[in-house]
Backbone and ligand atoms as CSV (ligand in chain L), in Angstrom:
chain,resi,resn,atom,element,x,y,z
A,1,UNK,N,N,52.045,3.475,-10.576
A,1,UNK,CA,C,52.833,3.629,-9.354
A,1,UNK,C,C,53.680,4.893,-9.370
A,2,UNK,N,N,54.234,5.272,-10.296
A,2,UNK,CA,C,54.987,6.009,-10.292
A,2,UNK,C,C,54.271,7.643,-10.555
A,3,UNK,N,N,54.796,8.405,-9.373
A,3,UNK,CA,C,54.057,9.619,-9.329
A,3,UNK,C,C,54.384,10.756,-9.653
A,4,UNK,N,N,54.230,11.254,-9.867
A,4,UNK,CA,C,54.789,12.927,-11.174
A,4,UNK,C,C,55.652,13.699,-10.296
A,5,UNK,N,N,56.468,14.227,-10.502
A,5,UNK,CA,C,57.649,14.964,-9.773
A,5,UNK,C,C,57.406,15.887,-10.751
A,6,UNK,N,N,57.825,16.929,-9.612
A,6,UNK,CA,C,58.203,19.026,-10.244
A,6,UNK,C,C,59.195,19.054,-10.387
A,7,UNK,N,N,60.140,19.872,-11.272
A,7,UNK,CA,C,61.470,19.781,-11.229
A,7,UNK,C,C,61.849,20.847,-10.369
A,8,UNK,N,N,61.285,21.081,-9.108
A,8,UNK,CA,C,62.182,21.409,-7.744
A,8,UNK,C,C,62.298,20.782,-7.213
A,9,UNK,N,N,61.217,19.433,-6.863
A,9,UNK,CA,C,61.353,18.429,-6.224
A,9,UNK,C,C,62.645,17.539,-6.849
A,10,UNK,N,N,62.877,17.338,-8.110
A,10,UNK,CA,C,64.120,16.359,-8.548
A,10,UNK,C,C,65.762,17.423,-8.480
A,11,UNK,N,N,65.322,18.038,-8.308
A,11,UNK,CA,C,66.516,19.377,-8.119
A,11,UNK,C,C,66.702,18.883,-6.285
A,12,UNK,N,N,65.621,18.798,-5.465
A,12,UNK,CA,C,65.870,19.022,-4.247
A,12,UNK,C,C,67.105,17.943,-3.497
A,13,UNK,N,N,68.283,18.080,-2.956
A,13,UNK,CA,C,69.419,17.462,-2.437
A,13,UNK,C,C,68.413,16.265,-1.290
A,14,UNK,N,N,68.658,15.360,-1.376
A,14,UNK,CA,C,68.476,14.459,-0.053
A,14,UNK,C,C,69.616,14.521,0.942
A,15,UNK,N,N,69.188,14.558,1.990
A,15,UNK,CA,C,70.273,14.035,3.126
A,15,UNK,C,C,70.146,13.150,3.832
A,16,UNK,N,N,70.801,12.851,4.704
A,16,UNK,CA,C,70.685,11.397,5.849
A,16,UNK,C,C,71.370,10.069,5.492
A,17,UNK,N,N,70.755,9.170,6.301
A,17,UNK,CA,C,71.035,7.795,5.989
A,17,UNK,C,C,70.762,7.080,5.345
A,18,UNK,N,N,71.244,6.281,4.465
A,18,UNK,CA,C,70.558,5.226,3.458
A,18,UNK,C,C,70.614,3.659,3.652
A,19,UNK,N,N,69.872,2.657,3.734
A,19,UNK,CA,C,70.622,1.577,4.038
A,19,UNK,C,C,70.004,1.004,2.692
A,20,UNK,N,N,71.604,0.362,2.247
A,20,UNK,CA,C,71.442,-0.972,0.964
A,20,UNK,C,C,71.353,-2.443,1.545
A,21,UNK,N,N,70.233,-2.949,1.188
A,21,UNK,CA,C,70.388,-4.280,1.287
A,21,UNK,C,C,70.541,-4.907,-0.104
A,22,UNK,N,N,71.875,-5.451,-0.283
A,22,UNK,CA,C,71.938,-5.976,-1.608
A,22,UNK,C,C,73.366,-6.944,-1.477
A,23,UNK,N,N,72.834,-8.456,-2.277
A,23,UNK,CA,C,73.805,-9.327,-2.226
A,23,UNK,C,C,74.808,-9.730,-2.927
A,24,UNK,N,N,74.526,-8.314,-4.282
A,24,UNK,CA,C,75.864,-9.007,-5.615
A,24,UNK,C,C,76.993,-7.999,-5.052
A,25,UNK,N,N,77.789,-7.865,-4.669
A,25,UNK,CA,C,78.810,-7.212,-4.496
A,25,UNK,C,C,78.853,-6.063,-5.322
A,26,UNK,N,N,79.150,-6.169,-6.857
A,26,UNK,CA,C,79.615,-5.271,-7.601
A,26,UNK,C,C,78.629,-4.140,-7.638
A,27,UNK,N,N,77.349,-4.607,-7.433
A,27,UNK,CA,C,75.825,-3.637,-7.988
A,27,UNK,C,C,76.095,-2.717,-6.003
A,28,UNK,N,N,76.289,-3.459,-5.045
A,28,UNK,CA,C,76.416,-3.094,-4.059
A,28,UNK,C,C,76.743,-1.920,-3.709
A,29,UNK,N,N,78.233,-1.742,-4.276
A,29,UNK,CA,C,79.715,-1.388,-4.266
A,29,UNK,C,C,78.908,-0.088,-5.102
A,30,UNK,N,N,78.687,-0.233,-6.324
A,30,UNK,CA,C,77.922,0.964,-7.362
A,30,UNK,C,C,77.156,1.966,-6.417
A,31,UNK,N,N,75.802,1.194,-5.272
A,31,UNK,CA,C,74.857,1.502,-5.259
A,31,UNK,C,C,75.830,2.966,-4.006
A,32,UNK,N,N,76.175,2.007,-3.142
A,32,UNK,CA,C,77.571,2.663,-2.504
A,32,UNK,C,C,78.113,4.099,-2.479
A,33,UNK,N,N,78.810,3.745,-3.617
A,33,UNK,CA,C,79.452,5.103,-3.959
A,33,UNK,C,C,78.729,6.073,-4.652
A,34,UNK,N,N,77.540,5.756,-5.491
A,34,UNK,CA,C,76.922,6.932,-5.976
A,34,UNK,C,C,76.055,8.005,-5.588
A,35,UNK,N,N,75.634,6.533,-3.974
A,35,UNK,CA,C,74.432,7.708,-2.996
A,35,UNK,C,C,75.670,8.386,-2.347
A,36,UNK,N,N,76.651,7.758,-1.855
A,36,UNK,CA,C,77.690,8.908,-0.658
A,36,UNK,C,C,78.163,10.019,-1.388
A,37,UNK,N,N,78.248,9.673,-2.794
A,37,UNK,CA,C,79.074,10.817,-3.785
A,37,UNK,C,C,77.864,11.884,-3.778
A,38,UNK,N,N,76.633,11.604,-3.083
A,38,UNK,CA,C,75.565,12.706,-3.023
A,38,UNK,C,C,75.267,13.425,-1.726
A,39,UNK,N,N,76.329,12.890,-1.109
A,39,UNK,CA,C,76.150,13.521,0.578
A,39,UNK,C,C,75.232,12.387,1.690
A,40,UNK,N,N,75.080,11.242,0.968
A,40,UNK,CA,C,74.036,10.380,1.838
A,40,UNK,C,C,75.280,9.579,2.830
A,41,UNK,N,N,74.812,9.349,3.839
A,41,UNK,CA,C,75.445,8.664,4.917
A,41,UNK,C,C,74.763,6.696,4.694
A,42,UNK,N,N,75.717,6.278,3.930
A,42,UNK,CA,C,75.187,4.890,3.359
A,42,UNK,C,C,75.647,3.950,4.567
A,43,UNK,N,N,75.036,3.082,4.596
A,43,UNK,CA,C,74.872,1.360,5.304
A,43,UNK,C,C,74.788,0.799,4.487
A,44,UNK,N,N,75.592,-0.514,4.597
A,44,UNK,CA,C,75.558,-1.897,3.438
A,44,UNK,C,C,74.803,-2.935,4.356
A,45,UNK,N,N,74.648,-4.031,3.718
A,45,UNK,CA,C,74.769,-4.904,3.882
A,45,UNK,C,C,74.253,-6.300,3.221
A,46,UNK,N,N,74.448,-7.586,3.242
A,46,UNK,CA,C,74.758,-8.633,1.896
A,46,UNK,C,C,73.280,-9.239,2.246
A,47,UNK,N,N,72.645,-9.292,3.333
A,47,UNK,CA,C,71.469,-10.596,3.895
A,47,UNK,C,C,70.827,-9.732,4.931
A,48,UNK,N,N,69.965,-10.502,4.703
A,48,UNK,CA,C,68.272,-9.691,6.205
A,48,UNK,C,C,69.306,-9.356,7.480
A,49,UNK,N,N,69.399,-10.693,8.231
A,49,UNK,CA,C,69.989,-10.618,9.518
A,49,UNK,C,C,70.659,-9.044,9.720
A,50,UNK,N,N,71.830,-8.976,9.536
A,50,UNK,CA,C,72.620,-8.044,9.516
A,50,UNK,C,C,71.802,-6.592,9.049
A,51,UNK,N,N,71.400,-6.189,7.938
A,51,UNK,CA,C,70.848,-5.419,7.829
A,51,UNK,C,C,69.560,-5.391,8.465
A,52,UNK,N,N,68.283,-6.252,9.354
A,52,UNK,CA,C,67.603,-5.546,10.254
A,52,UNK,C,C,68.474,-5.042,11.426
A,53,UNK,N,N,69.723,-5.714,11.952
A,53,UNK,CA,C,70.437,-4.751,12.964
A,53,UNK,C,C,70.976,-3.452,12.288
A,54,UNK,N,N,71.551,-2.979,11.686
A,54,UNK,CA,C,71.974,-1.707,10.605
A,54,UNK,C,C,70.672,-0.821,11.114
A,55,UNK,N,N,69.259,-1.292,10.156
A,55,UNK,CA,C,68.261,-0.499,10.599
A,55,UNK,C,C,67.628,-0.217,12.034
A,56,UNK,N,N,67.743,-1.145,12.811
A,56,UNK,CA,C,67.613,-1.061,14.376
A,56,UNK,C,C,68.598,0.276,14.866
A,57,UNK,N,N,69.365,0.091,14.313
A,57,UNK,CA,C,70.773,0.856,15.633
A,57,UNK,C,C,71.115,2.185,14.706
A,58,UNK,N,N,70.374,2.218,13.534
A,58,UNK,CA,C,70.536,3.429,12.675
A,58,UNK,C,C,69.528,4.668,12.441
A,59,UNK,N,N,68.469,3.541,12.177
A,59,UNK,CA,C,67.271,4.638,11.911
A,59,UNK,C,C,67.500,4.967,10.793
A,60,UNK,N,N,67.485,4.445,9.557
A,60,UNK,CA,C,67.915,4.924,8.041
A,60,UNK,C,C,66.863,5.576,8.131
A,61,UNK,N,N,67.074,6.669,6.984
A,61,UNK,CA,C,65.684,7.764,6.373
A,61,UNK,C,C,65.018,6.637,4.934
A,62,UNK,N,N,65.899,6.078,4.625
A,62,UNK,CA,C,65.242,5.277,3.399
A,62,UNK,C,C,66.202,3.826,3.527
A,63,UNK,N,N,65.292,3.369,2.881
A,63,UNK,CA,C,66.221,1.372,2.740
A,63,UNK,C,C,66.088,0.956,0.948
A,64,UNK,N,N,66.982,0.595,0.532
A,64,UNK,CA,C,66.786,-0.179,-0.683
A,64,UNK,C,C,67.454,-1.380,-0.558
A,65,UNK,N,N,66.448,-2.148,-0.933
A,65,UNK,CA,C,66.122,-3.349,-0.712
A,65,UNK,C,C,66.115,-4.561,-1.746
A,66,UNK,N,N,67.366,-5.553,-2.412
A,66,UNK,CA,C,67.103,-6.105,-3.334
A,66,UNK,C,C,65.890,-7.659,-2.646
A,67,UNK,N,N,65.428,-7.889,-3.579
A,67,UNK,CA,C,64.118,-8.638,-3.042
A,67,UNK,C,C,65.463,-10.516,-2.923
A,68,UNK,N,N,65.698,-10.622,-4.168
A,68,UNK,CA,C,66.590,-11.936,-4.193
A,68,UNK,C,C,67.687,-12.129,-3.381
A,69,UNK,N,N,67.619,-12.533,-2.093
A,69,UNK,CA,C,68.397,-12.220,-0.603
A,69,UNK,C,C,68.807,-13.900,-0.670
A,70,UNK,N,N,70.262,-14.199,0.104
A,70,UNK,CA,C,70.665,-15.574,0.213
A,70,UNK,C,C,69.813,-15.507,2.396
A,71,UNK,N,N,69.500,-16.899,2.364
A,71,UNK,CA,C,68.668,-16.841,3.692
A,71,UNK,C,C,67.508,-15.950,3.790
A,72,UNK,N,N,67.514,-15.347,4.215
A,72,UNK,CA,C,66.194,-14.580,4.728
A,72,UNK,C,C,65.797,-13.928,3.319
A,73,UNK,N,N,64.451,-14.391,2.646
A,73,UNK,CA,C,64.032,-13.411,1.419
A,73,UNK,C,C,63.552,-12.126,2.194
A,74,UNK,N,N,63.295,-11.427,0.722
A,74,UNK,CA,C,63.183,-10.245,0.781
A,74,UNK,C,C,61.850,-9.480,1.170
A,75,UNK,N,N,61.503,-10.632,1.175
A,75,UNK,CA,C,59.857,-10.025,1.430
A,75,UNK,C,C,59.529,-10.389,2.883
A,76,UNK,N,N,60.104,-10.999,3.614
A,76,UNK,CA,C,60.298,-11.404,5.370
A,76,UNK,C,C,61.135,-9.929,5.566
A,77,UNK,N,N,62.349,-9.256,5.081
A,77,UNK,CA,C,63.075,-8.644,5.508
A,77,UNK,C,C,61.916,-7.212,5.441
A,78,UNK,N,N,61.234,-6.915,5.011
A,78,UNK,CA,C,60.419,-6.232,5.201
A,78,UNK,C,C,59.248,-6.521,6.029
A,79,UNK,N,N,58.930,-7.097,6.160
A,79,UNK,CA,C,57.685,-7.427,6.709
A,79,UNK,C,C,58.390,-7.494,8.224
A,80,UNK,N,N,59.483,-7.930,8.673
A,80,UNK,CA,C,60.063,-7.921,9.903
A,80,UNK,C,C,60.551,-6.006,10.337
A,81,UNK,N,N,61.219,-5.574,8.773
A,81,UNK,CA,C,61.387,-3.738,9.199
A,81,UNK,C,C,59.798,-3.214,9.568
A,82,UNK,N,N,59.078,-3.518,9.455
A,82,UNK,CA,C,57.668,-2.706,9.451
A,82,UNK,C,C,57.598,-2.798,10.651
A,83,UNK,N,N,57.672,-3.957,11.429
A,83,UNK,CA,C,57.728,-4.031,13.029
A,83,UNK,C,C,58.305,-2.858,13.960
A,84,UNK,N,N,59.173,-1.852,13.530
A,84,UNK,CA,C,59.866,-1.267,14.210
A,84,UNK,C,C,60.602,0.171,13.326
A,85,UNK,N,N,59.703,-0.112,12.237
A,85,UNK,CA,C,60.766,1.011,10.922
A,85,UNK,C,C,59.655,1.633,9.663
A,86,UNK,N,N,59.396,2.815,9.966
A,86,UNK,CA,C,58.677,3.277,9.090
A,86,UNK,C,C,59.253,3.693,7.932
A,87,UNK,N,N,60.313,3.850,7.855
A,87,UNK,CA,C,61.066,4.587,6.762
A,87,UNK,C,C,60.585,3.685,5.133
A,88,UNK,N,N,60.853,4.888,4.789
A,88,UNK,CA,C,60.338,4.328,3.157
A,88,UNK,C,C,61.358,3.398,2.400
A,89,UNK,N,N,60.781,2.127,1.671
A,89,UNK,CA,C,61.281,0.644,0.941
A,89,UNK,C,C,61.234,1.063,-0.484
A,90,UNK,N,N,62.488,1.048,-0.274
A,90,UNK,CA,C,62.455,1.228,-2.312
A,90,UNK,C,C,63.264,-0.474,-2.863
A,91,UNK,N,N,62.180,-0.905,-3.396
A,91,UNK,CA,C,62.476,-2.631,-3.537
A,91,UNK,C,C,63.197,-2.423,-5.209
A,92,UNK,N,N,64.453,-2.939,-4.994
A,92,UNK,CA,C,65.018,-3.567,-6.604
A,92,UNK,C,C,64.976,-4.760,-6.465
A,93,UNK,N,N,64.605,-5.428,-8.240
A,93,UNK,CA,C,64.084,-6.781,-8.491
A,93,UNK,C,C,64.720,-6.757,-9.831
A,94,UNK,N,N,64.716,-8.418,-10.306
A,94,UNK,CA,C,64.227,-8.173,-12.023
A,94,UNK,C,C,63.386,-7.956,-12.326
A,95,UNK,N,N,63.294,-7.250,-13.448
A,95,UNK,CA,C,62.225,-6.461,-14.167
A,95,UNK,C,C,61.350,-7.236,-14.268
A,96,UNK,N,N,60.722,-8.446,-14.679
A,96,UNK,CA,C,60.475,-9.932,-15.042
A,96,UNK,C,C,59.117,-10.044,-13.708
A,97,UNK,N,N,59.798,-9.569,-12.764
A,97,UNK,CA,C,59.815,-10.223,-11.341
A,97,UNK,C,C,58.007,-9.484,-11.143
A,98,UNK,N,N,57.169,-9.156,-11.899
A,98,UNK,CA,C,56.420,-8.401,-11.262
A,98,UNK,C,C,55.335,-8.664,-10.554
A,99,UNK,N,N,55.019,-10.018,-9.979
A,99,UNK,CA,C,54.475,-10.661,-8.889
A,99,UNK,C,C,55.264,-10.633,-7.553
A,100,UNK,N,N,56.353,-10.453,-8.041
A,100,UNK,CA,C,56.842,-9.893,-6.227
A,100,UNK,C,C,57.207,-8.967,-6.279
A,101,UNK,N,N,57.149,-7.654,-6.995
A,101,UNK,CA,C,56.973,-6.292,-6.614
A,101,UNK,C,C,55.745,-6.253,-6.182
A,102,UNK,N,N,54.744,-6.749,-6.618
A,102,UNK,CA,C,53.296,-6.428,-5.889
A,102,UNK,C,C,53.567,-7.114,-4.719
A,103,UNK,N,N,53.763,-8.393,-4.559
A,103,UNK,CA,C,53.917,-9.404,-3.423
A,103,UNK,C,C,54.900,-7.767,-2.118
A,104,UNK,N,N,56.009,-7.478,-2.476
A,104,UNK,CA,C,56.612,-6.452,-1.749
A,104,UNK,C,C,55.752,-5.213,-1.711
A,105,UNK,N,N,54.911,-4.568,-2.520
A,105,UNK,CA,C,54.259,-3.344,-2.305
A,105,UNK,C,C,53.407,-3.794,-1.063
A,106,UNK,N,N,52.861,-4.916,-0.845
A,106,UNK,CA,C,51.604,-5.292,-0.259
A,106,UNK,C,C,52.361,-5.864,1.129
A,107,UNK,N,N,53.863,-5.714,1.027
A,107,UNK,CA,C,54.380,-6.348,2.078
A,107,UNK,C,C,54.437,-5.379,2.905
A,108,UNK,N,N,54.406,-4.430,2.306
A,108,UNK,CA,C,55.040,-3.047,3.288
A,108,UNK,C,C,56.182,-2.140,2.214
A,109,UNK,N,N,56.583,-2.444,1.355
A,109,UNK,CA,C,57.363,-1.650,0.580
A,109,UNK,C,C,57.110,-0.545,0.104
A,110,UNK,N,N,57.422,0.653,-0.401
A,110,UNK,CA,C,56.919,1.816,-0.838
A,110,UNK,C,C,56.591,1.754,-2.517
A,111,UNK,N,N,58.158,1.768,-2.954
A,111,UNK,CA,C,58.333,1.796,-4.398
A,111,UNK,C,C,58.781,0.877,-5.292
A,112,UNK,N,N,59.153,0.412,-6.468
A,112,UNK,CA,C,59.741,-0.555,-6.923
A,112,UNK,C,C,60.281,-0.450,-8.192
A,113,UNK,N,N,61.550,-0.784,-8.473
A,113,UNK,CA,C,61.987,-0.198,-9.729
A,113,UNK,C,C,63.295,-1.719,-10.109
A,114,UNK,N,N,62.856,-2.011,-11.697
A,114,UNK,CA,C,63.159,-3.188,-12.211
A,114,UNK,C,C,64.932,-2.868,-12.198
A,115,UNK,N,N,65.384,-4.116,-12.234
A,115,UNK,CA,C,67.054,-4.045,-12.730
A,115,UNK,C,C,66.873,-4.985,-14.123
A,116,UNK,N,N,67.701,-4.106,-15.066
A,116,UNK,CA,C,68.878,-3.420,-14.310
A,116,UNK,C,C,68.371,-1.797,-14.730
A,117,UNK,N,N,68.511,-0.900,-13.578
A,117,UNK,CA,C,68.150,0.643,-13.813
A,117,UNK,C,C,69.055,1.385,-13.941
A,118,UNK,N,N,68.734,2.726,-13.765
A,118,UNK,CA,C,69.996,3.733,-14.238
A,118,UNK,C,C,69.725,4.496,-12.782
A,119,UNK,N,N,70.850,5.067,-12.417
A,119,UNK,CA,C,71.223,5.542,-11.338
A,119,UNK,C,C,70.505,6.478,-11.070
A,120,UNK,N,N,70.453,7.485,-12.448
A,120,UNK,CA,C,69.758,8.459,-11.862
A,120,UNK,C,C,68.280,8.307,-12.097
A,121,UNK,N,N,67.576,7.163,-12.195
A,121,UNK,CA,C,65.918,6.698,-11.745
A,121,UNK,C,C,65.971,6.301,-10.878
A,122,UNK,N,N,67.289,5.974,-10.084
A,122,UNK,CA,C,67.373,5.327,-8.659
A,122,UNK,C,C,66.961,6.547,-8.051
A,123,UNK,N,N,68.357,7.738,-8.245
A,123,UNK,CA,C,67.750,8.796,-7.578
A,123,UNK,C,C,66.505,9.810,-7.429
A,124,UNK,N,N,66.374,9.901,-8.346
A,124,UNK,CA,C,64.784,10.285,-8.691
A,124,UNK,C,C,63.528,9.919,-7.797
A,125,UNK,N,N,63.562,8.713,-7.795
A,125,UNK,CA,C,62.798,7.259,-6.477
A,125,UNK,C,C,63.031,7.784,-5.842
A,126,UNK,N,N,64.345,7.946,-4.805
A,126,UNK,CA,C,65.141,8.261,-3.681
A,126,UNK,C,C,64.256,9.721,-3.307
A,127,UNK,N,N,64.466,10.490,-4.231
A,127,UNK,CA,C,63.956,11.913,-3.975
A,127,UNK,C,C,62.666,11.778,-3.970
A,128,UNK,N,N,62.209,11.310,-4.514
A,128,UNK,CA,C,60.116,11.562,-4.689
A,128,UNK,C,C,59.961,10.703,-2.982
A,129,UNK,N,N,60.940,9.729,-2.631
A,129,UNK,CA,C,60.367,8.603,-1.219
A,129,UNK,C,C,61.013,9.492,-0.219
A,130,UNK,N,N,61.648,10.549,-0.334
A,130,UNK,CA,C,62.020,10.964,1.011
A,130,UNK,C,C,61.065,12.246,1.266
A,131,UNK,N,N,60.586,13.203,-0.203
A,131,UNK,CA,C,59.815,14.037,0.040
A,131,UNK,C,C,58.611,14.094,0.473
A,132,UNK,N,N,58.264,12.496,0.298
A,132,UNK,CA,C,56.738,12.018,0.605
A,132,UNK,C,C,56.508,12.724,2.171
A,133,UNK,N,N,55.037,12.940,2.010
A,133,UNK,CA,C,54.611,13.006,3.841
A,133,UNK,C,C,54.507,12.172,4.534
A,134,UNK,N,N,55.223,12.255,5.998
A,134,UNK,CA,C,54.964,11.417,7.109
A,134,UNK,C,C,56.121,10.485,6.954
A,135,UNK,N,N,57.068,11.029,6.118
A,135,UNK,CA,C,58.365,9.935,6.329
A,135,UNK,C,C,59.476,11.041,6.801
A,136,UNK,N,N,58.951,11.609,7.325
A,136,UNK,CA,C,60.659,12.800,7.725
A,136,UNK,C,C,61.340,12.275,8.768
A,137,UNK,N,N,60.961,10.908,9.760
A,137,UNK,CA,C,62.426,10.966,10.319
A,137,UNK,C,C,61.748,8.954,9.748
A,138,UNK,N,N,62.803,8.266,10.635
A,138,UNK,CA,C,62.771,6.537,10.431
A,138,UNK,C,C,61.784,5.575,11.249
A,139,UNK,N,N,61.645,6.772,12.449
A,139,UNK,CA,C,60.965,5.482,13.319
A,139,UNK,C,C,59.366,5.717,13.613
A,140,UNK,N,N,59.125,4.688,13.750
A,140,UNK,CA,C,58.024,3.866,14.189
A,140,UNK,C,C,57.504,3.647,15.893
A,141,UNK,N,N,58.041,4.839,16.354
A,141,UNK,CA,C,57.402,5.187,17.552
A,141,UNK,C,C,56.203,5.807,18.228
A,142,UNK,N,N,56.151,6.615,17.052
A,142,UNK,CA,C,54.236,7.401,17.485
A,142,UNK,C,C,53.318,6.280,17.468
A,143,UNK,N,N,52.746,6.653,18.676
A,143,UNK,CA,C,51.613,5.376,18.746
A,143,UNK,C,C,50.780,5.760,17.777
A,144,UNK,N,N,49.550,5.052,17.316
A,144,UNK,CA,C,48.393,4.793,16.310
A,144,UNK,C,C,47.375,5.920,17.017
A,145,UNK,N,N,47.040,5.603,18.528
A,145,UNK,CA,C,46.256,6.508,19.028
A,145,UNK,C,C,47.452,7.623,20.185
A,146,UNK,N,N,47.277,8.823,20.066
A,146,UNK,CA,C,47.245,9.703,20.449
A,146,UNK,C,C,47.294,9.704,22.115
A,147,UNK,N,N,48.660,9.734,23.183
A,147,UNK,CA,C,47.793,9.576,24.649
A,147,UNK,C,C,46.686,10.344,24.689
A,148,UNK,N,N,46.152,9.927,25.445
A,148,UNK,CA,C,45.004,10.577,26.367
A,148,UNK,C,C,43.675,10.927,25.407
A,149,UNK,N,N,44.188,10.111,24.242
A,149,UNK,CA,C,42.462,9.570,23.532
A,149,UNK,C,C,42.214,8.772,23.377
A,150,UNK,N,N,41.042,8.233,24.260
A,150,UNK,CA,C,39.920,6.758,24.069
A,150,UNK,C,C,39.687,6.387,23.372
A,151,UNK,N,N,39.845,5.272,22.240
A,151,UNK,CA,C,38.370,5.325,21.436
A,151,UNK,C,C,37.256,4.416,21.790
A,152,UNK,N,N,36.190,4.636,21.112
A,152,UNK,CA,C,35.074,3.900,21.782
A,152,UNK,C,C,34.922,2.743,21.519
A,153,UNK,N,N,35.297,2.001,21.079
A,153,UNK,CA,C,35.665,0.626,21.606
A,153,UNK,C,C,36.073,0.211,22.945
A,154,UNK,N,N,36.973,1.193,23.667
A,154,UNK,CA,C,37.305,1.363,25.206
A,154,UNK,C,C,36.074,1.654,25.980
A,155,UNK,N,N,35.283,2.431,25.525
A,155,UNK,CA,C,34.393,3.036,26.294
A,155,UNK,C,C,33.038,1.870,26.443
A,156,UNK,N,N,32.877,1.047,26.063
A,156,UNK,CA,C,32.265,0.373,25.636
A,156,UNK,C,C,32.710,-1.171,26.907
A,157,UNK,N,N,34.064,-1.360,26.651
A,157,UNK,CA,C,34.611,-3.115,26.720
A,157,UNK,C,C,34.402,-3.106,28.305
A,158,UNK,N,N,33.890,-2.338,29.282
A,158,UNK,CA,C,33.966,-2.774,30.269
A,158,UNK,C,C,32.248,-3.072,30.560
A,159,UNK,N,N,31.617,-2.407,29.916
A,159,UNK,CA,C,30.111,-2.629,30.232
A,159,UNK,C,C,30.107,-4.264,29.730
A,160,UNK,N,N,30.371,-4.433,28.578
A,160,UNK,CA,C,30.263,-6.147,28.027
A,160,UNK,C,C,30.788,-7.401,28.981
A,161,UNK,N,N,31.802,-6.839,30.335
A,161,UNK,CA,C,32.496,-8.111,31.023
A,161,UNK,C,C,33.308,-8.832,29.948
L,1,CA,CA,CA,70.042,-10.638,-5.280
């Protein structure tokens, strides 16, 4: 999973929004202050609910995502962002946990990295998921097809009735 970085790419500054979904307070609070102390414009929040509104009304550039959520698990809270949010899922778990990092890769998640980690493999993640292609802004608005191209399946469905 994990894909080779240049060291311009781990040199390169991220900017934007970040949203944490995470329910222990203290790891929260950490995750918090170390992305803003990097210039990131952070969102919290403790449970799904709340944080799919955060991502609705924000448009984060990236989400990290602890999978062990009180109410809504973690693998619904994604599978509900995909509906409306392309931005890249960087899932924290226990290390242990590695049937639902796959269970989350396959949900829609991007990346996945065990707890307890070190900050700067957080950031590292952070940097390789924002440089990726086709994630430069959050949303999930470009249609699949292109206006004003058919495909032939269209061209087709009216001859069948
Ligand atoms: Ca948790």
């Amino acid at each position: 999973m994990r894909a080779p970085q240049t060291a311009a790419q781990a040199r390169q500054p991220v900017t934007g929004r970040v949203l944490i979904i995470e329910d222990q307070r203290p790891l929260r609070r950490v995750l918090e202050l170390n992305l803003a102390a990097r210039g990131l414009q952070v969102d919290s929040a403790a449970s799904g609910i709340p944080a799919l509104g955060l991502a609705r009304r924000n448009s984060p550039r990236l989400i990290i995502l602890d999978l062990g959520l009180p109410g809504m698990d973690g693998l619904e809270v994604i599978t509900r962002l995909r509906v409306f949010c392309a931005a890249p899922i960087l899932v924290i778990s226990a290390r242990d946990a590695v049937t639902a990092a796959e269970d989350a890769l396959a949900a829609g998640a991007d990346d996945y990295l065990g707890k307890p980690f070190a900050i700067d493999d957080l950031i590292s993640r952070i940097q390789a998921l924002c440089a990726g292609p086709g994630h430069q802004d959050g949303s999930a608005e470009r249609p699949a097809i292109p206006p004003g191209q058919v495909s032939d399946d269209d061209g087709v469905a009216g001859s069948r009735g």
